[in-house]
OpenMM code with the backbone's topology and positions (N, CA, C; nanometers):
from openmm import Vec3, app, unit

residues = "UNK UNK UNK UNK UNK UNK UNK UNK UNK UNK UNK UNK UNK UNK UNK UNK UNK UNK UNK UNK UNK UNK UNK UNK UNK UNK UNK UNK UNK UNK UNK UNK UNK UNK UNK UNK UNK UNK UNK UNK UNK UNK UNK UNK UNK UNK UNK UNK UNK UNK UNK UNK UNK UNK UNK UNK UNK UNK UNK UNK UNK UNK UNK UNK UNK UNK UNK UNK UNK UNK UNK UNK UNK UNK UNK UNK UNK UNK UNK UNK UNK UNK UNK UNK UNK UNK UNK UNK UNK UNK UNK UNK UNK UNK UNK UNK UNK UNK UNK UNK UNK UNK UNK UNK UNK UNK UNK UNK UNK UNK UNK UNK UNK UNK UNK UNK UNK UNK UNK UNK UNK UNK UNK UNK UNK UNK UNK UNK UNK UNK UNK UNK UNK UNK UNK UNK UNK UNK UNK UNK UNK UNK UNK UNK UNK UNK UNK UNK UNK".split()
positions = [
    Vec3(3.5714, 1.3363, 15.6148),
    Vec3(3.6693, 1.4028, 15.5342),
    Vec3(3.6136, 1.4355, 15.3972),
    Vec3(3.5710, 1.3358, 15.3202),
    Vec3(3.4859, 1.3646, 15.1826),
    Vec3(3.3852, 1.4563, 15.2374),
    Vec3(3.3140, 1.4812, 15.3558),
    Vec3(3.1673, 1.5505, 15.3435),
    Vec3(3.2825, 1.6715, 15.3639),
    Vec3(3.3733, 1.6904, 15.4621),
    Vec3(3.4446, 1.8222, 15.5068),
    Vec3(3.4837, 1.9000, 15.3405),
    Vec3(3.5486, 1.8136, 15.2609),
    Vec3(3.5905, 1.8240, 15.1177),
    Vec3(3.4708, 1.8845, 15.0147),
    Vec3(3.3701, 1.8278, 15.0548),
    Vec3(3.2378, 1.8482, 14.9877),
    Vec3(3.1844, 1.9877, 15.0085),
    Vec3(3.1853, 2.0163, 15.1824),
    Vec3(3.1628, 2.1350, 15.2155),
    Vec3(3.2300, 2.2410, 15.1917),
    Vec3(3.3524, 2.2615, 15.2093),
    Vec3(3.4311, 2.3644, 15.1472),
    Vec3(3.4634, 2.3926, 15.0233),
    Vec3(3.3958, 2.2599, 14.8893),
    Vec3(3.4193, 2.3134, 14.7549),
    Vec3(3.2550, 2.3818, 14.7199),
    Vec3(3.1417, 2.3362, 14.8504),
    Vec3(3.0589, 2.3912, 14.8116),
    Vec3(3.0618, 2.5734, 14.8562),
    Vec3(3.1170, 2.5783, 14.9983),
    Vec3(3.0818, 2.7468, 15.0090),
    Vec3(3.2039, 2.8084, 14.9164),
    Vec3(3.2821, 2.7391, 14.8984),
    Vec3(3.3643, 2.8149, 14.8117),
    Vec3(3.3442, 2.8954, 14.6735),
    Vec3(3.2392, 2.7936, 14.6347),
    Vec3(3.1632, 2.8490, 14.5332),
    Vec3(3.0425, 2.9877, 14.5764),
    Vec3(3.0104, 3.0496, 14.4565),
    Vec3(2.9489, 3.1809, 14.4665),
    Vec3(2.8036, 3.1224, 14.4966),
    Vec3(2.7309, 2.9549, 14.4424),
    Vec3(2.6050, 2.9842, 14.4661),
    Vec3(2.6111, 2.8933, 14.5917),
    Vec3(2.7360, 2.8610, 14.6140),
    Vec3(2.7247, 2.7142, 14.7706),
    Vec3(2.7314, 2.8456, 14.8458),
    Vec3(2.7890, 2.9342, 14.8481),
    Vec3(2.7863, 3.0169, 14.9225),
    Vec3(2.6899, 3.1231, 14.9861),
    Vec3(2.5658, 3.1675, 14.9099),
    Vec3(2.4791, 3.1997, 14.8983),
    Vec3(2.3883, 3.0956, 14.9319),
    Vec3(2.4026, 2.9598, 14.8727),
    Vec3(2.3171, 2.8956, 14.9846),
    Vec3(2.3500, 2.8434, 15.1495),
    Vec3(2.4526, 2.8724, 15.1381),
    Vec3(2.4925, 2.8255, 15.2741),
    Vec3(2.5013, 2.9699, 15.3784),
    Vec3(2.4820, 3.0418, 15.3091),
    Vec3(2.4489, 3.1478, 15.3725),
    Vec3(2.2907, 3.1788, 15.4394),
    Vec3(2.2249, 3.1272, 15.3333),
    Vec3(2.0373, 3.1097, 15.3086),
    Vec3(2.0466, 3.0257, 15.4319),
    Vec3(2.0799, 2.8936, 15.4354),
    Vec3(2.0549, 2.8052, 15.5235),
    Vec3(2.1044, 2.8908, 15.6800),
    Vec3(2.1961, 2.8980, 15.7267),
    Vec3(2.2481, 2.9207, 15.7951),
    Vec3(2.1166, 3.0560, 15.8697),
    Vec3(2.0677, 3.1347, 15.7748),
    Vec3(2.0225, 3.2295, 15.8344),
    Vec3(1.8543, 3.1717, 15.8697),
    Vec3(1.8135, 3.0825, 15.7725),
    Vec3(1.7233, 3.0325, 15.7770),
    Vec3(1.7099, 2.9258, 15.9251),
    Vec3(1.7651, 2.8699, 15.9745),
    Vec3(1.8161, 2.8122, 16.0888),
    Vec3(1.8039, 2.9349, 16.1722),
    Vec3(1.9125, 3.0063, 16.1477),
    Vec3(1.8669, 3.1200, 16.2903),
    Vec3(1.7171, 3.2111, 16.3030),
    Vec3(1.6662, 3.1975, 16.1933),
    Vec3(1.5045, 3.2326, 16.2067),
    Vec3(1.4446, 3.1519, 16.2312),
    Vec3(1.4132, 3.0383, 16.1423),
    Vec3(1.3558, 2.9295, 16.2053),
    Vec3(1.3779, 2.8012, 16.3083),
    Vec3(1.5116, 2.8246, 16.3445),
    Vec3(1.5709, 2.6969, 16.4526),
    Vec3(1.6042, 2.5604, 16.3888),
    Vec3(1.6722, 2.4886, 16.3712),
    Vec3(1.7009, 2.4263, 16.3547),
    Vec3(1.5959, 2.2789, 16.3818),
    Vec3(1.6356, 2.2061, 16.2978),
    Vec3(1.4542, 2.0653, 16.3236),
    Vec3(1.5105, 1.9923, 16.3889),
    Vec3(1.5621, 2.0277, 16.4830),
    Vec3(1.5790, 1.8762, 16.6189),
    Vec3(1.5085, 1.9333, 16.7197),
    Vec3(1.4319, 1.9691, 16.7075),
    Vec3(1.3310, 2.0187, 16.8503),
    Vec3(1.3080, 1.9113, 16.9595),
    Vec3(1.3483, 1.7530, 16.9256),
    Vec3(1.3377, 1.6719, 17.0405),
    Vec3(1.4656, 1.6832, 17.0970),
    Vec3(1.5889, 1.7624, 17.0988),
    Vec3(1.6852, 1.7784, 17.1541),
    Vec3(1.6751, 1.8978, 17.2763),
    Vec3(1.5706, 1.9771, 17.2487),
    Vec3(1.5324, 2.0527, 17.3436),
    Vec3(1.4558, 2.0362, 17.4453),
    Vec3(1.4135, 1.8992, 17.4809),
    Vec3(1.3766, 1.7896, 17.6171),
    Vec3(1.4351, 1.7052, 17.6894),
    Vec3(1.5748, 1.7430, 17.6556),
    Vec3(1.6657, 1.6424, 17.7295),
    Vec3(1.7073, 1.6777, 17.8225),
    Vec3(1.7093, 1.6932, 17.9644),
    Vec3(1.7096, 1.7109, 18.0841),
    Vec3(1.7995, 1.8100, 18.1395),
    Vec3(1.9219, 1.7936, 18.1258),
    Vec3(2.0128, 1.9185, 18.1425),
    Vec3(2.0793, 1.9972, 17.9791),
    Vec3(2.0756, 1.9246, 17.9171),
    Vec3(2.1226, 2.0150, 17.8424),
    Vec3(2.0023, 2.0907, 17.6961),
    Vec3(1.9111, 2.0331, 17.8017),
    Vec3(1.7480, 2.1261, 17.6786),
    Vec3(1.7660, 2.2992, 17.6469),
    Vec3(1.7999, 2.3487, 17.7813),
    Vec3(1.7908, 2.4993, 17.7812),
    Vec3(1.9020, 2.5351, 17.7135),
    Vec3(2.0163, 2.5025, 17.6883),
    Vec3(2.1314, 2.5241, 17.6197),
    Vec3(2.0815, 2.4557, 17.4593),
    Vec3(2.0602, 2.4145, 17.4522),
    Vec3(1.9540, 2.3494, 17.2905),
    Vec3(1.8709, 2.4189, 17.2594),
    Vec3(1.7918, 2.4668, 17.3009),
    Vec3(1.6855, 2.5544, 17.2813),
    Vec3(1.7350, 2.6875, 17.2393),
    Vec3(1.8115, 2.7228, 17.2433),
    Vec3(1.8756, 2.8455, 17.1882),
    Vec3(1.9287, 2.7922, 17.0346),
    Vec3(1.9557, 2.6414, 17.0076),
    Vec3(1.9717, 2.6093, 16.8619),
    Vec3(1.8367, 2.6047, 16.8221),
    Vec3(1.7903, 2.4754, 16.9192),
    Vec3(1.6991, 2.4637, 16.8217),
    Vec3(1.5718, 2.5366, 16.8231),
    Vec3(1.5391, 2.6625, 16.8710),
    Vec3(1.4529, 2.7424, 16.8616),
    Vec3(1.4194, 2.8287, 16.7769),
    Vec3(1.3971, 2.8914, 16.7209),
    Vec3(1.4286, 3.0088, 16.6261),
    Vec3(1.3694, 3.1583, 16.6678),
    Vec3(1.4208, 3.2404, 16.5949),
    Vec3(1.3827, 3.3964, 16.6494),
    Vec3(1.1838, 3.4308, 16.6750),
    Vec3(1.1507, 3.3762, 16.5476),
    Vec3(1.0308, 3.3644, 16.5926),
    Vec3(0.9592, 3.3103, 16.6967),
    Vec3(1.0368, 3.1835, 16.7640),
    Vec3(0.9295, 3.0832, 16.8550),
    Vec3(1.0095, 3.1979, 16.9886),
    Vec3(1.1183, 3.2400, 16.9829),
    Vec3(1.1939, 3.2688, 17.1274),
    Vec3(1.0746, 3.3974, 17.1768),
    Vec3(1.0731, 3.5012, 17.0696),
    Vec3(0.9724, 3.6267, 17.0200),
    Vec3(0.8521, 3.6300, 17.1133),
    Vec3(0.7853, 3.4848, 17.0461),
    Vec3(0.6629, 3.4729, 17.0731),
    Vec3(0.6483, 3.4393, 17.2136),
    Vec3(0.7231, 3.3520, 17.2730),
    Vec3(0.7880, 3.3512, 17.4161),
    Vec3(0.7859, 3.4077, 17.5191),
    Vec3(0.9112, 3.5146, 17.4633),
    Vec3(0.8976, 3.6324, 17.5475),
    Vec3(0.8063, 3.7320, 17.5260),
    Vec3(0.7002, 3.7745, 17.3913),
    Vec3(0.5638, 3.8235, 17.4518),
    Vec3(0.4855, 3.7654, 17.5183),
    Vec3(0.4716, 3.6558, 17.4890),
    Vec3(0.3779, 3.5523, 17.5997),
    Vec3(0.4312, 3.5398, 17.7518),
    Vec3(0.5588, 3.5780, 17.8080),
    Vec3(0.5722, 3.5962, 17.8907),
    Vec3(0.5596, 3.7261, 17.9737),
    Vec3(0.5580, 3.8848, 17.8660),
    Vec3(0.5578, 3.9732, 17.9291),
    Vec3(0.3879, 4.0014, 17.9207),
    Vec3(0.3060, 3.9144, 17.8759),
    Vec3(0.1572, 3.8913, 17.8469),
    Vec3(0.1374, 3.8790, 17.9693),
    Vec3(0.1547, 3.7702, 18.0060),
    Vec3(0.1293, 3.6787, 18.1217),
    Vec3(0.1656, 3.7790, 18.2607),
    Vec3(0.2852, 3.8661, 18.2401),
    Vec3(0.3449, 3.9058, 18.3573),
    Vec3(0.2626, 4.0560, 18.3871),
    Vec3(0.2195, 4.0922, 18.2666),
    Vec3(0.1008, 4.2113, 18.3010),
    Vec3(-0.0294, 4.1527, 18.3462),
    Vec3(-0.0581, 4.0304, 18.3292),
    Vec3(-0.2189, 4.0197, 18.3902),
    Vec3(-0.2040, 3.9831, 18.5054),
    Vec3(-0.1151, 3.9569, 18.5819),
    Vec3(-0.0456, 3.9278, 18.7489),
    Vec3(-0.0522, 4.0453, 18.7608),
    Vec3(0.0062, 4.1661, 18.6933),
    Vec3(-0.0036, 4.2768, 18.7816),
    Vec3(-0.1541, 4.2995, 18.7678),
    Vec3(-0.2098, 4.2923, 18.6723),
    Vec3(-0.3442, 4.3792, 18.6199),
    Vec3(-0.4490, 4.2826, 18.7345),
    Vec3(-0.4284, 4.1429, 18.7451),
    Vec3(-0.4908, 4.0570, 18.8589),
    Vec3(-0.4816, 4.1403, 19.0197),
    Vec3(-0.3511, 4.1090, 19.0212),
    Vec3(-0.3351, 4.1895, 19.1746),
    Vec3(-0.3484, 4.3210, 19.2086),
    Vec3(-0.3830, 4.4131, 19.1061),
    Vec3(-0.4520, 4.5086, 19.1244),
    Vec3(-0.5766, 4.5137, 19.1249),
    Vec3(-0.6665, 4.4391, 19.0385),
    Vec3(-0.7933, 4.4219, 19.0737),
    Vec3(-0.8419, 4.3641, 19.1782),
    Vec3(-0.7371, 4.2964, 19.2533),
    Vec3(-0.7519, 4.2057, 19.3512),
    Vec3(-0.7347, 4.3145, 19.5050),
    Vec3(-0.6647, 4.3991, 19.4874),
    Vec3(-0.6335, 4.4637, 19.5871),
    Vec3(-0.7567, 4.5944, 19.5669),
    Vec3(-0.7774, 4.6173, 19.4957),
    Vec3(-0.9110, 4.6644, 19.4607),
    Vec3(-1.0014, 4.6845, 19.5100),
    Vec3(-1.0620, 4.5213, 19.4962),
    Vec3(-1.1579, 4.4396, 19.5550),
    Vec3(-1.1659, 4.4529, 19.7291),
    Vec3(-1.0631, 4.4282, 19.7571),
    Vec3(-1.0024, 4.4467, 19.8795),
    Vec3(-1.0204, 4.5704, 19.9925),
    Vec3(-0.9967, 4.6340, 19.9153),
    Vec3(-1.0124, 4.7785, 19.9537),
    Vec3(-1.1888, 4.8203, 19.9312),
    Vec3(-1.2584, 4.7838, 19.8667),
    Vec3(-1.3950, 4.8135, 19.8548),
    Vec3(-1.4284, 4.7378, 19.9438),
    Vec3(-1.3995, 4.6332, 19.9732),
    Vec3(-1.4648, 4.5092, 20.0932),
    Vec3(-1.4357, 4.5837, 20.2012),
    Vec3(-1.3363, 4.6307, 20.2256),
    Vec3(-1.2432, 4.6931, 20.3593),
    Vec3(-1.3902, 4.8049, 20.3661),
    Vec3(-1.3748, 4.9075, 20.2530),
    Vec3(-1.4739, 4.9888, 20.3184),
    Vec3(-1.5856, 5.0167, 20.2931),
    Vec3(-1.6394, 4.8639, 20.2759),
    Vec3(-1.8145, 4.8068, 20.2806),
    Vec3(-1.8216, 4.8130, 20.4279),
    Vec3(-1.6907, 4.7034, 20.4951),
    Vec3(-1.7530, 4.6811, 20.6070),
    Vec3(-1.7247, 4.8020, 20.7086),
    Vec3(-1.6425, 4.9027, 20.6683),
    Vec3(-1.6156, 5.0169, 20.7790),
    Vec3(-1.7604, 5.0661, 20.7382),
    Vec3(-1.8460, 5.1125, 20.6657),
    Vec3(-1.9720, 5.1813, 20.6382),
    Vec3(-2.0423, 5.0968, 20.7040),
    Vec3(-2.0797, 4.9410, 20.7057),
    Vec3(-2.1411, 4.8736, 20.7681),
    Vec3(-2.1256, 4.8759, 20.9070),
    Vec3(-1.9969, 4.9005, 21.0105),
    Vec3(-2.0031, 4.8843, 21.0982),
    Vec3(-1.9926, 5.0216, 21.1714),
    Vec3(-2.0112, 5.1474, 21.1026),
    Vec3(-1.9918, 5.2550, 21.1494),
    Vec3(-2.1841, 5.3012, 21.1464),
    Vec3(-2.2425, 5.2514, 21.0203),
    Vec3(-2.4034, 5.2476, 21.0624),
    Vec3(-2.4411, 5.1608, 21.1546),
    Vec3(-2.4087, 5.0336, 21.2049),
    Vec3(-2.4449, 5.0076, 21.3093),
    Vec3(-2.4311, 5.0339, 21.4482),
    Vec3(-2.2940, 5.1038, 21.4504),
    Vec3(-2.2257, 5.1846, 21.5832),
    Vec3(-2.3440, 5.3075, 21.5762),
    Vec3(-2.3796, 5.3951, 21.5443),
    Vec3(-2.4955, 5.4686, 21.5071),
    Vec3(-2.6237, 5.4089, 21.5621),
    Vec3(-2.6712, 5.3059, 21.4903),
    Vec3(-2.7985, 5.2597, 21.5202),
    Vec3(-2.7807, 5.2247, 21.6816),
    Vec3(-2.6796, 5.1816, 21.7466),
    Vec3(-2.6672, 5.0786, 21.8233),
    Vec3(-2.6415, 5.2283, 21.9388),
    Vec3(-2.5895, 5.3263, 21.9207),
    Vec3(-2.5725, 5.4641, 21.9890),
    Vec3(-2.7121, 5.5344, 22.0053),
    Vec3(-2.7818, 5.5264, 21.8784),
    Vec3(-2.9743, 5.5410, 21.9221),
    Vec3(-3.0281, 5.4695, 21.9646),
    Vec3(-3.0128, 5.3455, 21.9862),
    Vec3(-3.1486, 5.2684, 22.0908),
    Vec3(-3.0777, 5.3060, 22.1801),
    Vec3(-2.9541, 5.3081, 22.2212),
    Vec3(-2.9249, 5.3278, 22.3757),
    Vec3(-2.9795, 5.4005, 22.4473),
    Vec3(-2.9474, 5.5435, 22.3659),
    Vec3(-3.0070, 5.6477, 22.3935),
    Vec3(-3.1630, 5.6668, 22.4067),
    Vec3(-3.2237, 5.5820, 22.3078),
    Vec3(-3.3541, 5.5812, 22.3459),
    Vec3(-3.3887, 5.5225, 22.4791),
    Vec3(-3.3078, 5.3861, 22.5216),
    Vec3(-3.3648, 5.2954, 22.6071),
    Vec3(-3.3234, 5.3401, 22.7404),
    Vec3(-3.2367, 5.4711, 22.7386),
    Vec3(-3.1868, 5.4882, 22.8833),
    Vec3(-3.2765, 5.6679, 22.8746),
    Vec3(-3.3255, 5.6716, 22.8053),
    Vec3(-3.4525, 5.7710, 22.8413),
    Vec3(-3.5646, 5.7275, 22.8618),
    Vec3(-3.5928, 5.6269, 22.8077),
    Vec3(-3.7181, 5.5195, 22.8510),
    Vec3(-3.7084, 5.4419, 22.9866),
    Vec3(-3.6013, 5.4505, 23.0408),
    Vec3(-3.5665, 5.3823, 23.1899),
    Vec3(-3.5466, 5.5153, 23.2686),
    Vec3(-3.4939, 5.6198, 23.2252),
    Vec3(-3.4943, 5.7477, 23.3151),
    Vec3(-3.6644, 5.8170, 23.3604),
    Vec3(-3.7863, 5.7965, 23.2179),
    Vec3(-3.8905, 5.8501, 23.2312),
    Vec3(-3.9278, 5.7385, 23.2989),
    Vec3(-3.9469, 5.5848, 23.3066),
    Vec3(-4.0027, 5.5343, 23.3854),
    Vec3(-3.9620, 5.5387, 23.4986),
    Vec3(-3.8131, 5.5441, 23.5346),
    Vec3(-3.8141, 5.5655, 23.6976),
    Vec3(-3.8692, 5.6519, 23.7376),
    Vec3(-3.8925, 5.7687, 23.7133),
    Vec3(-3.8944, 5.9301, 23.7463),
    Vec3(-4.0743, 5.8703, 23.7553),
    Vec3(-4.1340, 5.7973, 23.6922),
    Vec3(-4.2924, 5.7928, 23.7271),
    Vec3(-4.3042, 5.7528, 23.8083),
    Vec3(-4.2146, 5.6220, 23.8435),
    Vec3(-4.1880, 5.4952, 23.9662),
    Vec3(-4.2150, 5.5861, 24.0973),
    Vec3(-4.1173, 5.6728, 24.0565),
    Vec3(-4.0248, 5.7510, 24.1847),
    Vec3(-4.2042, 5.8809, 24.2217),
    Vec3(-4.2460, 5.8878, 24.1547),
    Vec3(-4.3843, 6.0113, 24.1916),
    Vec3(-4.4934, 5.9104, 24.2375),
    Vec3(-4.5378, 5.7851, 24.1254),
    Vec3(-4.5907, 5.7059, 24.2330),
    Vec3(-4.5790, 5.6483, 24.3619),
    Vec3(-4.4933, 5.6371, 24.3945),
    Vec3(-4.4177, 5.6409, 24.5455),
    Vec3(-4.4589, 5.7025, 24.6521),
    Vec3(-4.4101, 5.8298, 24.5805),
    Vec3(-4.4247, 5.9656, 24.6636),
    Vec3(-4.5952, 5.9779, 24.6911),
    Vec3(-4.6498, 5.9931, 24.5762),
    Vec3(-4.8079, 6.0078, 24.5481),
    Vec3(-4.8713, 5.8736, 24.6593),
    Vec3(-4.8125, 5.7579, 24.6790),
    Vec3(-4.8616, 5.6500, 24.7741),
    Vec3(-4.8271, 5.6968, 24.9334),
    Vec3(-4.7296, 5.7670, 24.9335),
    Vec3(-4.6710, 5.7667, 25.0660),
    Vec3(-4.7484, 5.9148, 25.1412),
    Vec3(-4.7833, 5.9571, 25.0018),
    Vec3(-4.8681, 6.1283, 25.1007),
    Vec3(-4.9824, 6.0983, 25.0914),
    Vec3(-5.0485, 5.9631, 25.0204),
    Vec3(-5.1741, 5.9636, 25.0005),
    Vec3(-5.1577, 5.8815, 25.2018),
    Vec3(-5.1528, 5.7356, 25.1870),
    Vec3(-5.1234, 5.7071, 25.3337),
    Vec3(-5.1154, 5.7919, 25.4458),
    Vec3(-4.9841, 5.9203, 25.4652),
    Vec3(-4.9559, 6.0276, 25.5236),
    Vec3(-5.0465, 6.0720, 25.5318),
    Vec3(-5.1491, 6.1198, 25.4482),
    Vec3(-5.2775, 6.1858, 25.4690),
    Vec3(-5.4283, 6.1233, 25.5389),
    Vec3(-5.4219, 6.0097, 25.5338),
    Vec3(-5.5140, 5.9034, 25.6096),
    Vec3(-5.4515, 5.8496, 25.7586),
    Vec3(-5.3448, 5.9140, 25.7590),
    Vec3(-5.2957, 5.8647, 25.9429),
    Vec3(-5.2439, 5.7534, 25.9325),
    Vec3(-5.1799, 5.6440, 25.7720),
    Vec3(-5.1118, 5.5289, 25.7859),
    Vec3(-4.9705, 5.5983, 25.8195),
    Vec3(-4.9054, 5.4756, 25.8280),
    Vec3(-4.7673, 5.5005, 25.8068),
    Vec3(-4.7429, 5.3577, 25.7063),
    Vec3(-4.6104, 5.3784, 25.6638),
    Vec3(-4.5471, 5.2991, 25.5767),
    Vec3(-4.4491, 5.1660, 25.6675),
    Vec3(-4.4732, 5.0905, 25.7067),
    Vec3(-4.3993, 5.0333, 25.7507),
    Vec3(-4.2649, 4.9840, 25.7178),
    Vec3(-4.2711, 4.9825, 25.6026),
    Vec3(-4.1156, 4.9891, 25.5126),
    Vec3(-4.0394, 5.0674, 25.5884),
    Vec3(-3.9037, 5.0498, 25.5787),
    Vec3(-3.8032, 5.1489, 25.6234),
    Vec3(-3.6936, 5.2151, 25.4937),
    Vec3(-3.6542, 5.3061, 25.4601),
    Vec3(-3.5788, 5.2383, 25.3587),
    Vec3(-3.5317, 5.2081, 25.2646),
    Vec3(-3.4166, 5.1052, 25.3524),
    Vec3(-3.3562, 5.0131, 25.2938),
    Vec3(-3.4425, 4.9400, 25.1918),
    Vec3(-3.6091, 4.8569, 25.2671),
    Vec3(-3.6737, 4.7909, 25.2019),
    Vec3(-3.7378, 4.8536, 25.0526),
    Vec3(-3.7403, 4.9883, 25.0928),
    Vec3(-3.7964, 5.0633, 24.9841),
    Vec3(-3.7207, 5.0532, 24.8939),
    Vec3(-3.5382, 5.0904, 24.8764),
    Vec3(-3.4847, 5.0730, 24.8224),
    Vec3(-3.4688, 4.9688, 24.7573),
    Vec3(-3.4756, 4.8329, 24.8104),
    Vec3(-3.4679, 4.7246, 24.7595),
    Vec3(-3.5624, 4.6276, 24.6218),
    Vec3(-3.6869, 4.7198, 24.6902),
    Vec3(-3.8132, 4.6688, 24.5970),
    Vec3(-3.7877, 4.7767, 24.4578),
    Vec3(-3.7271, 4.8527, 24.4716),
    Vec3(-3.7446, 4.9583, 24.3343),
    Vec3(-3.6524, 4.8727, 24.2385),
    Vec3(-3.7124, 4.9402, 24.1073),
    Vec3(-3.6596, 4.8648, 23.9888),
    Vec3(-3.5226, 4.9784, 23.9687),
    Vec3(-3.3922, 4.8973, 23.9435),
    Vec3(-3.2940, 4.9484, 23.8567),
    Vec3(-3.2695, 4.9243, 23.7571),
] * unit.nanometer
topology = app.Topology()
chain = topology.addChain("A")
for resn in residues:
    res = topology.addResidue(resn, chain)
    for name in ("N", "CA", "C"):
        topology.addAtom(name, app.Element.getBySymbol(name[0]), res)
C-alpha cells in the first residue's frame, strides 16, 4: 500500500512520469533482468516475451532466418552434388556400354574370320585327300562335332 502510494505520487509527478515512462520503455528494449525466469519449464516461453527485449528477440529471429537460408542454400548444393554424381555415372556407364559394344563387335568378327579359315581348311583337307584317292572317314555329324563354335 505505501509502495502503491509511493508509485502513484511518483508518476503523478512530471519528472516520475518521464521516468517511469524511460523505464518502462527501457524494459521493452532491453527486457527486463530476470532472465533466470525464462528457464522455467512451462512458463519460460511466456517469460521470455518479458524478459527478453526487442533487441535479443531481433537478433533471434535473424539468426533464425540465417540459419533457415543455409538449409535451403545446403540442400541445394546438396541436390547439386547429386545431380552431377547422377550424371558422372550416366557418362561413365554410357562410355562403357560403347567400349563394351566394340570389343563385341570386334570379337565376333574375330570368331566369324576364324571360322571362315577353319571352314577353307577343311575344305582345302578334304580335296587335298579327294585328290589322292583317300576318303574321310568322318561322317558328318563327327565333323560337325569336332568344329569349334
Amino acid at each position: 500500500m505505501i509502495a502503491g502510494a509511493f508509485l502513484s505520487r511518483a508518476a503523478l509527478s512530471r519528472p516520475g512520469l518521464v521516468a517511469l515512462t524511460a523505464l518502462v520503455l527501457v524494459a521493452f528494449y532491453e527486457g527486463a533482468p530476470i532472465a533466470p525466469l525464462d528457464r522455467v519449464p512451462l512458463l519460460g516461453p511466456v517469460l521470455a516475451v518479458v524478459t527478453s527485449g526487442r533487441v535479443e528477440r531481433a537478433s533471434a529471429a535473424a539468426a533464425r532466418e540465417a540459419r533457415q537460408g543455409y538449409v535451403r542454400e545446403a540442400e541445394k548444393s546438396a541436390a547439386e552434388a547429386a545431380l552431377a554424381e547422377t550424371r558422372r555415372q550416366l557418362r561413365v556407364a554410357t562410355d562403357a556400354r560403347e567400349r563394351f559394344a566394340t570389343a563385341l563387335a570386334q570379337t565376333r568378327a574375330a570368331t566369324s574370320a576364324r571360322l571362315e579359315t577353319l571352314e577353307a581348311e577343311i575344305s582345302d583337307y578334304e580335296t587335298r585327300l579327294a585328290l589322292q584317292g583317300r576318303i574321310c572317314r568322318l561322317d558328318r555329324g563327327d565333323i560337325d562335332w569336332l568344329r569349334i563354335d
